[in-house]
ChimeraX commands (.cxc) that place a marker at each C-alpha (Angstrom):
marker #1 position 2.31,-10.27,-42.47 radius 0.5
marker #1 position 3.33,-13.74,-40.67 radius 0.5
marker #1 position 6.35,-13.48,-42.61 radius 0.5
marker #1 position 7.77,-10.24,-41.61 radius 0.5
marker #1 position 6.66,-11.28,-38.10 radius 0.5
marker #1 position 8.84,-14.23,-37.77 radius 0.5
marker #1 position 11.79,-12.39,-40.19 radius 0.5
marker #1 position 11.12,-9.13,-38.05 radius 0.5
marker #1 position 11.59,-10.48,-34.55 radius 0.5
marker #1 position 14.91,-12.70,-35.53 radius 0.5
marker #1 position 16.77,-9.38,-36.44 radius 0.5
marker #1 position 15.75,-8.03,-33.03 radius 0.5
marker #1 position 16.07,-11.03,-30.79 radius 0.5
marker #1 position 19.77,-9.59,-29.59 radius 0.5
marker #1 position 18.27,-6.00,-28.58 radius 0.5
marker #1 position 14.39,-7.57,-26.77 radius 0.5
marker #1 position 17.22,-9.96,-24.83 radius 0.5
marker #1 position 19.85,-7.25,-23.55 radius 0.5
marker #1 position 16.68,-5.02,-23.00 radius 0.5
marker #1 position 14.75,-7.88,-20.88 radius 0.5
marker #1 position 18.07,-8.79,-19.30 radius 0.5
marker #1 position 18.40,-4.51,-18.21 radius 0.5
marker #1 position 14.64,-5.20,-16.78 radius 0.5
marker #1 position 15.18,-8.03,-14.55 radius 0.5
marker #1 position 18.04,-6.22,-13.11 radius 0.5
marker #1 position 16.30,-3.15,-12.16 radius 0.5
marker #1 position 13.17,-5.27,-10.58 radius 0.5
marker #1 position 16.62,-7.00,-8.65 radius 0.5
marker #1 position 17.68,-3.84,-7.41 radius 0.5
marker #1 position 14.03,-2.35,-6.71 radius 0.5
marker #1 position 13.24,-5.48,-4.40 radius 0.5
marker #1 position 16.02,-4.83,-2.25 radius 0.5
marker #1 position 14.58,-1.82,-1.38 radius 0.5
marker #1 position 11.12,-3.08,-0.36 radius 0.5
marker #1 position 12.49,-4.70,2.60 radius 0.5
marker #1 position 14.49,-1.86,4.02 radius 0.5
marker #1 position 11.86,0.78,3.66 radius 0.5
marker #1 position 9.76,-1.74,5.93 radius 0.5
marker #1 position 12.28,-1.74,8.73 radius 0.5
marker #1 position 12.88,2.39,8.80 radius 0.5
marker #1 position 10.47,3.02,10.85 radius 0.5
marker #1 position 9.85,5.31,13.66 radius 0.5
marker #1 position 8.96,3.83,17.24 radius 0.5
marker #1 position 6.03,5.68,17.10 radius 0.5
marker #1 position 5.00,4.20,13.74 radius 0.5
marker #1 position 6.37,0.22,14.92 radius 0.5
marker #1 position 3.94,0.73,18.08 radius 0.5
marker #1 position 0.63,2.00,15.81 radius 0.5
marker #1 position 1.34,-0.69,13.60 radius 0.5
marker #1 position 0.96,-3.13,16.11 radius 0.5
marker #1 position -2.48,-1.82,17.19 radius 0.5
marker #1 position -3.83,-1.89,13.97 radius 0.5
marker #1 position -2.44,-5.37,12.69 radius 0.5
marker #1 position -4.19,-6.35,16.35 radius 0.5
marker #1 position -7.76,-4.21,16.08 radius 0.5
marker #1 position -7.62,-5.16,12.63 radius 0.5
marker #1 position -7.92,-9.03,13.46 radius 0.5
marker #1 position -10.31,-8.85,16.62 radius 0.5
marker #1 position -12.98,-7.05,14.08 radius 0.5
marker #1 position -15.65,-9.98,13.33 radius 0.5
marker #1 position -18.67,-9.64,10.95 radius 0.5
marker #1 position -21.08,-8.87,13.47 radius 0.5
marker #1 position -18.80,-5.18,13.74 radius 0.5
marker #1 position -19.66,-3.90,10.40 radius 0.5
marker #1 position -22.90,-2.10,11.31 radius 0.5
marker #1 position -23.58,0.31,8.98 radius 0.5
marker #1 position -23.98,0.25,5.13 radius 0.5
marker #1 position -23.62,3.86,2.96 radius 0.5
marker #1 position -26.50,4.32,0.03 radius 0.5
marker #1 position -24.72,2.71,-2.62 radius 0.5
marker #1 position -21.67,0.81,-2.97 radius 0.5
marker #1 position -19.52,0.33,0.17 radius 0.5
marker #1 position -16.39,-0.50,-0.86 radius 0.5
marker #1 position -15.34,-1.39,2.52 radius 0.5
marker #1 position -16.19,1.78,4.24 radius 0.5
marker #1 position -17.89,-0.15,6.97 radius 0.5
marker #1 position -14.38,-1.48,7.65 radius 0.5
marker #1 position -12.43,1.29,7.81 radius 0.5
marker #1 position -15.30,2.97,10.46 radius 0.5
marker #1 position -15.17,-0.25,12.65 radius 0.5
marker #1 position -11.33,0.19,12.83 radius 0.5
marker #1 position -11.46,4.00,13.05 radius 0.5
marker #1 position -14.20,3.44,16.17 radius 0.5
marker #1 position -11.33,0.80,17.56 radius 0.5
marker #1 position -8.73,3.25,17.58 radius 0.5
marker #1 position -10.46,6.43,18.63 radius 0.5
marker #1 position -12.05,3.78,21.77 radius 0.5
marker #1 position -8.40,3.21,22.49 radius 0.5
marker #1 position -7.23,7.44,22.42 radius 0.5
marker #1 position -6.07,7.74,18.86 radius 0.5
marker #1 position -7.22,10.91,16.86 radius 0.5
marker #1 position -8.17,8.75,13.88 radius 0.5
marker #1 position -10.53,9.26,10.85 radius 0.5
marker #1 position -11.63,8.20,7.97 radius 0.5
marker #1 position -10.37,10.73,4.77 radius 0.5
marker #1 position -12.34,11.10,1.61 radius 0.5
marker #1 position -9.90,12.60,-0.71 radius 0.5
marker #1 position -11.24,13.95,-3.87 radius 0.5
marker #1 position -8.59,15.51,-7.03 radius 0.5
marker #1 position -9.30,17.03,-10.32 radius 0.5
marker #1 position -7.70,15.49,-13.07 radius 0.5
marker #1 position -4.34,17.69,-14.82 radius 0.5
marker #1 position -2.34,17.12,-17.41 radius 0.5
marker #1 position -1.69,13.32,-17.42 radius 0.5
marker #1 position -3.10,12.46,-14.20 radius 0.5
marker #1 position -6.66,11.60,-14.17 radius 0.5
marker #1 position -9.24,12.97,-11.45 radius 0.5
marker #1 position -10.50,10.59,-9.20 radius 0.5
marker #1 position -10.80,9.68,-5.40 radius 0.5
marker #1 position -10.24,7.37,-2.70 radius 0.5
marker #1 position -10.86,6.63,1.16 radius 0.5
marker #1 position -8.11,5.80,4.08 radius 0.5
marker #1 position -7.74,6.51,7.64 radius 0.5
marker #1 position -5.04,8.64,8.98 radius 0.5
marker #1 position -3.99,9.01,12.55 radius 0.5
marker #1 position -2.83,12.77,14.08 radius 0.5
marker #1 position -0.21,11.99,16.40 radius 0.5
marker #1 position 0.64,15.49,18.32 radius 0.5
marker #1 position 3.94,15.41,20.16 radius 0.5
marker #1 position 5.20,17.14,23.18 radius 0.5
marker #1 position 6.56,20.62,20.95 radius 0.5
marker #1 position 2.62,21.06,19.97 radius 0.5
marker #1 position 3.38,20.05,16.70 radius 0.5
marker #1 position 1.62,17.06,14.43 radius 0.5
marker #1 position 2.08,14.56,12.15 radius 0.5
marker #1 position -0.62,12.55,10.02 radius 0.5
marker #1 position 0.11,8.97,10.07 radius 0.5
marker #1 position -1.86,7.17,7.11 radius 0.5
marker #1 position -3.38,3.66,6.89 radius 0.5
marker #1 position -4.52,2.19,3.85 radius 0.5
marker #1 position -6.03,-1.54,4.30 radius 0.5
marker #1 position -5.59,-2.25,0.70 radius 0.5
marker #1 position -2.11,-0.81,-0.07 radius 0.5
marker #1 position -0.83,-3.89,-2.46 radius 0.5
marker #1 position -3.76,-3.11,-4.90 radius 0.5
marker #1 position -2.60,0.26,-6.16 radius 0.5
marker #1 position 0.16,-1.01,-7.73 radius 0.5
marker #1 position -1.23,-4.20,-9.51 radius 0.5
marker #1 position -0.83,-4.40,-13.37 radius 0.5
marker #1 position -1.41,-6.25,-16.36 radius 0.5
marker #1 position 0.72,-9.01,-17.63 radius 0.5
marker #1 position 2.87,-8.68,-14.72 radius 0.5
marker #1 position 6.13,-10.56,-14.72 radius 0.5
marker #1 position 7.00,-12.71,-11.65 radius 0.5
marker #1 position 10.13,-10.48,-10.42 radius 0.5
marker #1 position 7.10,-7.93,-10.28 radius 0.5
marker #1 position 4.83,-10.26,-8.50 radius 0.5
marker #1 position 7.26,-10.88,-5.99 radius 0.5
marker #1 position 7.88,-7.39,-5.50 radius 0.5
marker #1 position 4.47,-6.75,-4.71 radius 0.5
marker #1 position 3.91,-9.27,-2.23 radius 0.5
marker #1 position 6.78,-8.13,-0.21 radius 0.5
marker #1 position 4.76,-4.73,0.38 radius 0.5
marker #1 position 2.33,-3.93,3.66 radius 0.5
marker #1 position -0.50,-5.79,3.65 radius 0.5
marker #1 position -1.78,-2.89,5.46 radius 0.5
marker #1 position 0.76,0.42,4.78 radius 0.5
marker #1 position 0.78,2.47,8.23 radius 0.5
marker #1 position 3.28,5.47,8.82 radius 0.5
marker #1 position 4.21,8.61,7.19 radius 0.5
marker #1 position 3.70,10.17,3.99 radius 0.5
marker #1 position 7.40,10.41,3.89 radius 0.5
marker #1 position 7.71,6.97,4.25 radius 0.5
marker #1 position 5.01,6.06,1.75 radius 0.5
marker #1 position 6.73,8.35,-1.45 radius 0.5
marker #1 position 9.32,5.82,-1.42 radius 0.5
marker #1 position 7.24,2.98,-1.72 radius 0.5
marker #1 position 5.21,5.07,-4.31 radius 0.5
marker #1 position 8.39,5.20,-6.06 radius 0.5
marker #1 position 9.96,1.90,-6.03 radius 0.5
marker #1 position 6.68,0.59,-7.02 radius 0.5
marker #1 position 6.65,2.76,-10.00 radius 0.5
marker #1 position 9.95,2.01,-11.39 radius 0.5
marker #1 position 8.97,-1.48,-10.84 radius 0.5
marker #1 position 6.00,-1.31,-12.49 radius 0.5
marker #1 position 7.70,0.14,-15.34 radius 0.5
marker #1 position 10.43,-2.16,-15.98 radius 0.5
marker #1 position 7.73,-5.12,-15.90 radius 0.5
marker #1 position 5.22,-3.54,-18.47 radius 0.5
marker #1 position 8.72,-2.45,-20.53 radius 0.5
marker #1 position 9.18,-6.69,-20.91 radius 0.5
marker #1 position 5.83,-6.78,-22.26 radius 0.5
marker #1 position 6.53,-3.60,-24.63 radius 0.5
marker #1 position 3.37,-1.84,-22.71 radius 0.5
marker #1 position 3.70,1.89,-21.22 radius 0.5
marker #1 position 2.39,2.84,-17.82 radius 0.5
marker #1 position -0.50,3.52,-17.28 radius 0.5
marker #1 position -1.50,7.21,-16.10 radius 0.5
marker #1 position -3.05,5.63,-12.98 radius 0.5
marker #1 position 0.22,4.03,-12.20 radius 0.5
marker #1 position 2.06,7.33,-12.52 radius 0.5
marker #1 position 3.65,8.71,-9.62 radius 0.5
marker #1 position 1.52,11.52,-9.67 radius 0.5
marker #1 position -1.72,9.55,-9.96 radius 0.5
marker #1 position -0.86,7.48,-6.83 radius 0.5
marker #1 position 0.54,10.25,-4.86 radius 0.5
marker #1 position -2.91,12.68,-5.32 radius 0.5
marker #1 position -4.35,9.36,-3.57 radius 0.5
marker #1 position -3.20,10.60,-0.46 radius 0.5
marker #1 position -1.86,13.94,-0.87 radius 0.5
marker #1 position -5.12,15.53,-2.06 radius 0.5
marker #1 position -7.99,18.04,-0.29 radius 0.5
marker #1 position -9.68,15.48,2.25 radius 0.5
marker #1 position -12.75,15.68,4.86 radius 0.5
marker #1 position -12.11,13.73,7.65 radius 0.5
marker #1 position -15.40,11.76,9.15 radius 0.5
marker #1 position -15.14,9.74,12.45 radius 0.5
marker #1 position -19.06,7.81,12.03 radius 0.5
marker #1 position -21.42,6.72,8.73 radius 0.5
marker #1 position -24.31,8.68,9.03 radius 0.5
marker #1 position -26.70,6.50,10.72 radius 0.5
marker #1 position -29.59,8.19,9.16 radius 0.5
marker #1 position -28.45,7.67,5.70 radius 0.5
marker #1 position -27.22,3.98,6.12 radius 0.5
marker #1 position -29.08,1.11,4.57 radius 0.5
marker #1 position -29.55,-1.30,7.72 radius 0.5
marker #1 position -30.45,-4.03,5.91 radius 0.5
marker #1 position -27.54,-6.15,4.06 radius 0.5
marker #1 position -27.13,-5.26,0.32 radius 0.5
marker #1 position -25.43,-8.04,-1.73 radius 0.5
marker #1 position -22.09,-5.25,-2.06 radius 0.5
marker #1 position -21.68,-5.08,1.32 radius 0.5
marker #1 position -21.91,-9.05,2.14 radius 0.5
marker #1 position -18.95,-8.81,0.27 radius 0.5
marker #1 position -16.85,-6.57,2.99 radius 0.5
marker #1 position -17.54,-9.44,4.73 radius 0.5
marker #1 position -15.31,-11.73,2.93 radius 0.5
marker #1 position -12.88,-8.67,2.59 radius 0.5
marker #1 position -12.65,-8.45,6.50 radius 0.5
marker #1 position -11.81,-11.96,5.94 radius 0.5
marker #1 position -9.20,-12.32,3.17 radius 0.5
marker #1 position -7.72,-8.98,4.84 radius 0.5
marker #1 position -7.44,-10.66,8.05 radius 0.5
marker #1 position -5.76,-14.43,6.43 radius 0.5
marker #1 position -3.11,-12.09,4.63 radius 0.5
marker #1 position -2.28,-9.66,7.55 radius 0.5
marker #1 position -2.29,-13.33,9.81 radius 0.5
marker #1 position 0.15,-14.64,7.44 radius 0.5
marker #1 position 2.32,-11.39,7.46 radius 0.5
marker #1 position 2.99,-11.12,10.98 radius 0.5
marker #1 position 3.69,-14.86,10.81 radius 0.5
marker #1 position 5.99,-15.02,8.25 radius 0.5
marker #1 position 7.49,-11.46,9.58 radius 0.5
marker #1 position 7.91,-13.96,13.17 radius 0.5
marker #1 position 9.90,-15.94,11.44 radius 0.5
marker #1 position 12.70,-13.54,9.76 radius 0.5
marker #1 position 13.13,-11.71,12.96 radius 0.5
marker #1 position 16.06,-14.31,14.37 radius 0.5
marker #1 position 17.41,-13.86,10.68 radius 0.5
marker #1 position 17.33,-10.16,10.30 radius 0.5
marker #1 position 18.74,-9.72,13.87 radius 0.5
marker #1 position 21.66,-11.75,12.94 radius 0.5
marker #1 position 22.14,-9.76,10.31 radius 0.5
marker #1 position 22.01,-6.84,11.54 radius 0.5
marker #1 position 24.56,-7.63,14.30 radius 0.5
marker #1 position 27.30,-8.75,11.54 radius 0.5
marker #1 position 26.82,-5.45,9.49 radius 0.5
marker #1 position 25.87,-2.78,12.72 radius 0.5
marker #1 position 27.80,-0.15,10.67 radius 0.5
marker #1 position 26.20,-0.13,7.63 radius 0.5
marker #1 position 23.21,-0.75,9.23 radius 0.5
marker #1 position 24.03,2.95,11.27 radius 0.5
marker #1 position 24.93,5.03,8.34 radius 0.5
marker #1 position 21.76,4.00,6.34 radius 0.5
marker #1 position 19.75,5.19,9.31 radius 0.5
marker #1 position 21.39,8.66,8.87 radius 0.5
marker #1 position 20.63,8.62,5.65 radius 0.5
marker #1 position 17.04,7.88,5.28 radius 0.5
marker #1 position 15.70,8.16,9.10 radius 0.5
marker #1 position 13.11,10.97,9.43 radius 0.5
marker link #1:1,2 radius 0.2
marker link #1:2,3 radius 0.2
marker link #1:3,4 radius 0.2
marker link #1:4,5 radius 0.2
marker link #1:5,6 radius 0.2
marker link #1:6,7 radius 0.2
marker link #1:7,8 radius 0.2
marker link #1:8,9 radius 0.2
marker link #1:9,10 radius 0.2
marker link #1:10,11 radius 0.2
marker link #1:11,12 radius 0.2
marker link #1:12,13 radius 0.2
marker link #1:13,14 radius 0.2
marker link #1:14,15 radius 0.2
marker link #1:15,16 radius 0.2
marker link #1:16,17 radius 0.2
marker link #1:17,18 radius 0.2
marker link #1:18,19 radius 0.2
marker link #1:19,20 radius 0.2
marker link #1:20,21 radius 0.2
marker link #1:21,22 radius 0.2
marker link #1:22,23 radius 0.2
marker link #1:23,24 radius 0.2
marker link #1:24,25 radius 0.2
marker link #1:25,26 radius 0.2
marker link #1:26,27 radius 0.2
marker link #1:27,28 radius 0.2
marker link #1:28,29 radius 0.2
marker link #1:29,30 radius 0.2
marker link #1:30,31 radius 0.2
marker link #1:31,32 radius 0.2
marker link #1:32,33 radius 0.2
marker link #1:33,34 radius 0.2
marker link #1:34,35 radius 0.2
marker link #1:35,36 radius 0.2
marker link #1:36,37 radius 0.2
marker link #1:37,38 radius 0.2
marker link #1:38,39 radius 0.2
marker link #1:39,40 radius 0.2
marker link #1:40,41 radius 0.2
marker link #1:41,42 radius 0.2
marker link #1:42,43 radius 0.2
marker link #1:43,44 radius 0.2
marker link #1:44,45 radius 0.2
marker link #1:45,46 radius 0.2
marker link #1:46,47 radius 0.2
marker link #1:47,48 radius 0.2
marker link #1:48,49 radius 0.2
marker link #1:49,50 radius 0.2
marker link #1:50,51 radius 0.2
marker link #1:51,52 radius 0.2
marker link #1:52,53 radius 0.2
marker link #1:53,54 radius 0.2
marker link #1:54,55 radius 0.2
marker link #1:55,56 radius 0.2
marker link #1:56,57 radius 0.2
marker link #1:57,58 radius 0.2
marker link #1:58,59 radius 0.2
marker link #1:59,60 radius 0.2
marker link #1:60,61 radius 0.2
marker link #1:61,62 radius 0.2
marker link #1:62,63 radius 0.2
marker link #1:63,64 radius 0.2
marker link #1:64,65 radius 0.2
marker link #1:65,66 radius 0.2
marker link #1:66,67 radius 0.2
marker link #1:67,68 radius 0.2
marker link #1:68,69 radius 0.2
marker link #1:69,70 radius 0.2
marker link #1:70,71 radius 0.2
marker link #1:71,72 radius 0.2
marker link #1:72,73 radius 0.2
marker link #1:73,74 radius 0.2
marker link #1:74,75 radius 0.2
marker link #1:75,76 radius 0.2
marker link #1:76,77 radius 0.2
marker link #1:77,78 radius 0.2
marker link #1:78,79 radius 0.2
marker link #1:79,80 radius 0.2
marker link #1:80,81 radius 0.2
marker link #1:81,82 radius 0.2
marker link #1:82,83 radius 0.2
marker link #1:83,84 radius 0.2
marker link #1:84,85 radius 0.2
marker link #1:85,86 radius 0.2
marker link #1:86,87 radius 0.2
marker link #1:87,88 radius 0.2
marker link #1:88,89 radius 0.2
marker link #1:89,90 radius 0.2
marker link #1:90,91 radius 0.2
marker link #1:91,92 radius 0.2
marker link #1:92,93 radius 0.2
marker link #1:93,94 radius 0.2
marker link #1:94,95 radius 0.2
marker link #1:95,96 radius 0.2
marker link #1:96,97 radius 0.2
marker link #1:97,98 radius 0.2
marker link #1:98,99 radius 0.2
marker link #1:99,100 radius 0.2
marker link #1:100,101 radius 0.2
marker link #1:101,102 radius 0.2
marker link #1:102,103 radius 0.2
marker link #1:103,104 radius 0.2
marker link #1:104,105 radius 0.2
marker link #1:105,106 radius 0.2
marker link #1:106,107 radius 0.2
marker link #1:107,108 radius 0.2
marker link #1:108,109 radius 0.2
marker link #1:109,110 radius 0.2
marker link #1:110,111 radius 0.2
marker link #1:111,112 radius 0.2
marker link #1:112,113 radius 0.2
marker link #1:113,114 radius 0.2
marker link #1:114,115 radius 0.2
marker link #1:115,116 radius 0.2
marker link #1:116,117 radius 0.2
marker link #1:117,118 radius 0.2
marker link #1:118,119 radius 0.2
marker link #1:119,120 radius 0.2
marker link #1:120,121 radius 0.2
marker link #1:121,122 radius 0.2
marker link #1:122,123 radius 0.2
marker link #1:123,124 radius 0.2
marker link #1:124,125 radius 0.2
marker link #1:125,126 radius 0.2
marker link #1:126,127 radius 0.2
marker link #1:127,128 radius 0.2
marker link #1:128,129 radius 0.2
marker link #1:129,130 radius 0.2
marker link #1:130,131 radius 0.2
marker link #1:131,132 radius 0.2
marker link #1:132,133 radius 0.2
marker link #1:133,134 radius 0.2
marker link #1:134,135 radius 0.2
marker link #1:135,136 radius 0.2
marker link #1:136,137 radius 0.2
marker link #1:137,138 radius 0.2
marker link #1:138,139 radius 0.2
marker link #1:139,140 radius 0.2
marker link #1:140,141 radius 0.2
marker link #1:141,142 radius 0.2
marker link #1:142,143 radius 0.2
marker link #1:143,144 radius 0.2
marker link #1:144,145 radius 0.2
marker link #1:145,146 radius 0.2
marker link #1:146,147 radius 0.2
marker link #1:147,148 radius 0.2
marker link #1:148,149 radius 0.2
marker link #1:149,150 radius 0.2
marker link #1:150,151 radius 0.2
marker link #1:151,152 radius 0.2
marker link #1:152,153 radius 0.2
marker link #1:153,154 radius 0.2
marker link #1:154,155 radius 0.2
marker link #1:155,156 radius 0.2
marker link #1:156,157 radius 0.2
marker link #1:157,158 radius 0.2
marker link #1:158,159 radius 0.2
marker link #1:159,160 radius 0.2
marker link #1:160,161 radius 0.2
marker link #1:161,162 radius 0.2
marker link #1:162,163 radius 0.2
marker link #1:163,164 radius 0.2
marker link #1:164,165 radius 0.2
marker link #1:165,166 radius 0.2
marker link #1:166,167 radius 0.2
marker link #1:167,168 radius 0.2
marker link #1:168,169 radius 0.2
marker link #1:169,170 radius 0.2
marker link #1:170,171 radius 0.2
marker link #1:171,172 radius 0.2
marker link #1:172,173 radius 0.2
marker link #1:173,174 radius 0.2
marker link #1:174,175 radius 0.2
marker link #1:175,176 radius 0.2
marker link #1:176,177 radius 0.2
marker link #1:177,178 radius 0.2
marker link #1:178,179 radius 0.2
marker link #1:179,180 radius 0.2
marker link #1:180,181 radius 0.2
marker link #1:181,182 radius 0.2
marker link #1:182,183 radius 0.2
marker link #1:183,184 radius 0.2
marker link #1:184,185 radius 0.2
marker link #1:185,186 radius 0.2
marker link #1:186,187 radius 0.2
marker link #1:187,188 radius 0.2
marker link #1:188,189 radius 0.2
marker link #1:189,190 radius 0.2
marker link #1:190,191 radius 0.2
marker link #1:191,192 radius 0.2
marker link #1:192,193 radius 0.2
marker link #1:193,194 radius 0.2
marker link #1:194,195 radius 0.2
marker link #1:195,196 radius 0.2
marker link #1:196,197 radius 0.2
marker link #1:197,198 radius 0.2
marker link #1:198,199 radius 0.2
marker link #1:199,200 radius 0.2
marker link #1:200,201 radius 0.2
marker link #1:201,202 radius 0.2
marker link #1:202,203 radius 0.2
marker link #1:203,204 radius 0.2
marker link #1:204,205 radius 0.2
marker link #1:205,206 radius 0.2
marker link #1:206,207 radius 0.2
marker link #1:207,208 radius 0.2
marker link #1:208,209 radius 0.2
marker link #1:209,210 radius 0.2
marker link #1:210,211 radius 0.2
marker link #1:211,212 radius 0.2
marker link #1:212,213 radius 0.2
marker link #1:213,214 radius 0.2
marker link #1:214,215 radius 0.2
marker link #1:215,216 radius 0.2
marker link #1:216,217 radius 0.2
marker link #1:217,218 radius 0.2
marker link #1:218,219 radius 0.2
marker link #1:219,220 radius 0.2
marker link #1:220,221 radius 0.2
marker link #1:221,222 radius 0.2
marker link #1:222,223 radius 0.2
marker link #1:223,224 radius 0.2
marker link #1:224,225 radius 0.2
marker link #1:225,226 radius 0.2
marker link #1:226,227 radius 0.2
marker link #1:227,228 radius 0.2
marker link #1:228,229 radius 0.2
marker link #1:229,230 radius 0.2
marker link #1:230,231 radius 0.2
marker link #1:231,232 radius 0.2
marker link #1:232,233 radius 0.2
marker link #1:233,234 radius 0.2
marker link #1:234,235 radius 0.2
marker link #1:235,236 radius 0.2
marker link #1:236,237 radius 0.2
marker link #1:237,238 radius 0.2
marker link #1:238,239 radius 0.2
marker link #1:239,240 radius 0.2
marker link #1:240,241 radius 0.2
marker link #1:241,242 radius 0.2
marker link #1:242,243 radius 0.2
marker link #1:243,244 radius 0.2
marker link #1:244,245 radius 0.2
marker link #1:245,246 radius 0.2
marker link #1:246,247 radius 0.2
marker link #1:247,248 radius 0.2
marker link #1:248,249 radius 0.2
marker link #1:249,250 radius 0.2
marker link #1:250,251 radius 0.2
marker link #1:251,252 radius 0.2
marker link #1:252,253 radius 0.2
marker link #1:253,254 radius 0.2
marker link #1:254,255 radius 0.2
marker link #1:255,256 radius 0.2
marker link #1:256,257 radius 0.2
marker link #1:257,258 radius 0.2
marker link #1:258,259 radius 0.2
marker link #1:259,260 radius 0.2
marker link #1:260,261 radius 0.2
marker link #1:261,262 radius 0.2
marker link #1:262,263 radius 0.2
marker link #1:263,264 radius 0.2
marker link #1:264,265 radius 0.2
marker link #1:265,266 radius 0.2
marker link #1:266,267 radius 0.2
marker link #1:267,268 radius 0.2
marker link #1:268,269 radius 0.2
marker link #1:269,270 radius 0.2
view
């Protein structure tokens, strides 16, 4: 078996390198694309982002009152920023999204906020915020082009749906052409489908924790949303830092290339 191992994987050293080589190029290309999605964004969207990056870091430990029966996963976060924004006239909530599983895609569920922004023809528009957004897309055996591509996402994702499916999809591809290096398929919860029914699926919206159902004492799970407030808080601190810094860079730029910089608006504005 060693034999035809080490004989096997000579004959095939050519193909696994032109194959690697197509890989890295694709995760090239993808990462490109991670930056530009992050500047198409509406005013409205630029503005709400702002609030949250700044409600997100004024929320201290003392803020997360209430604990749900049973695991929190950070619920008492998202209701401490959904009280912060609804205090300061957003229609904000947190949604409990719930999906069958079909086909491929397994059932499962998850919890975000989303904001309903109602402009002045009467019509809305759900705005979504997800505090975690970079952890949907983490894999195994990642490759560094991957890592890298990751990183360069939202800390916290606010704006449209719209917006979101073509993070959803670079992130896919990405994650694709990484596992591919490592001869390992994607996973069904890395599917396009999987990750869109995260968002896209029947929700309930709730605005407080049920007071009467919370555990006012501390369990050990939620000391730990603790040091989530606080690892959420270092990375979205070093964002907006590092985000500082480009902004003399990516001015420039855009002031040498204003007319490619105007026909990609037409083409993926919304």
């Amino acid at each position: 078996m060693r034999d035809f191992w080490e004989n096997g994987s000579a004959g095939a050293e050519s193909w696994c390198s032109s194959d690697s080589d197509s890989a890295l190029s694709d995760l090239a290309h993808l990462a490109d694309k991670i930056p530009f999605y992050k500047r198409s964004v509406a005013q409205y969207e630029k503005d709400l982002t702002s609030v949250v990056h700044s409600l997100i870091l004024s929320i201290s430990e003392n803020d997360l009152h209430f604990v749900k029966s049973g695991p929190c996963n950070a619920s008492c976060l998202k209701f401490s920023l959904v009280k912060l924004l609804r205090l300061s006239g957003y229609d904000a909530a947190v949604c409990v999204a719930r999906w069958q599983g079909s086909g491929k895609v397994p059932g499962g569920d998850h919890e975000y906020i989303d904001v309903v922004n109602f402009n002045n023809s009467g019509s809305s528009e759900r705005l979504i915020i997800d505090l975690d957004f970079r952890s949907h897309f983490e894999i195994a055996r990642a490759v560094h082009s991957y890592d890298r591509i990751l990183n360069s996402l939202p800390v916290v994702y606010v704006g449209s749906l719209t917006r979101m499916k073509q993070f959803l999809q670079v992130m896919v591809e990405a994650a694709r052409s990484s596992l591919k290096q490592n001869s390992m398929p994607l996973p069904p919860w890395r599917s396009l489908a999987y990750l869109q029914a995260k968002w896209q699926s029947p929700y309930q919206r709730e605005f407080n924790l049920d007071e009467e159902n919370a555990n006012g004492a501390y369990s050990s799970d939620h000391k730990q949303c603790s040091g989530q407030l606080k690892m959420l808080q270092s990375l979205l601190q070093s964002e907006i830092e590092a985000d500082r810094m480009l902004k003399p860079i990516n001015n420039d730029h855009i002031r040498r290339h204003k007319p490619d910089r105007r026909r990609h608006s037409l083409l993926w504005t919304h």
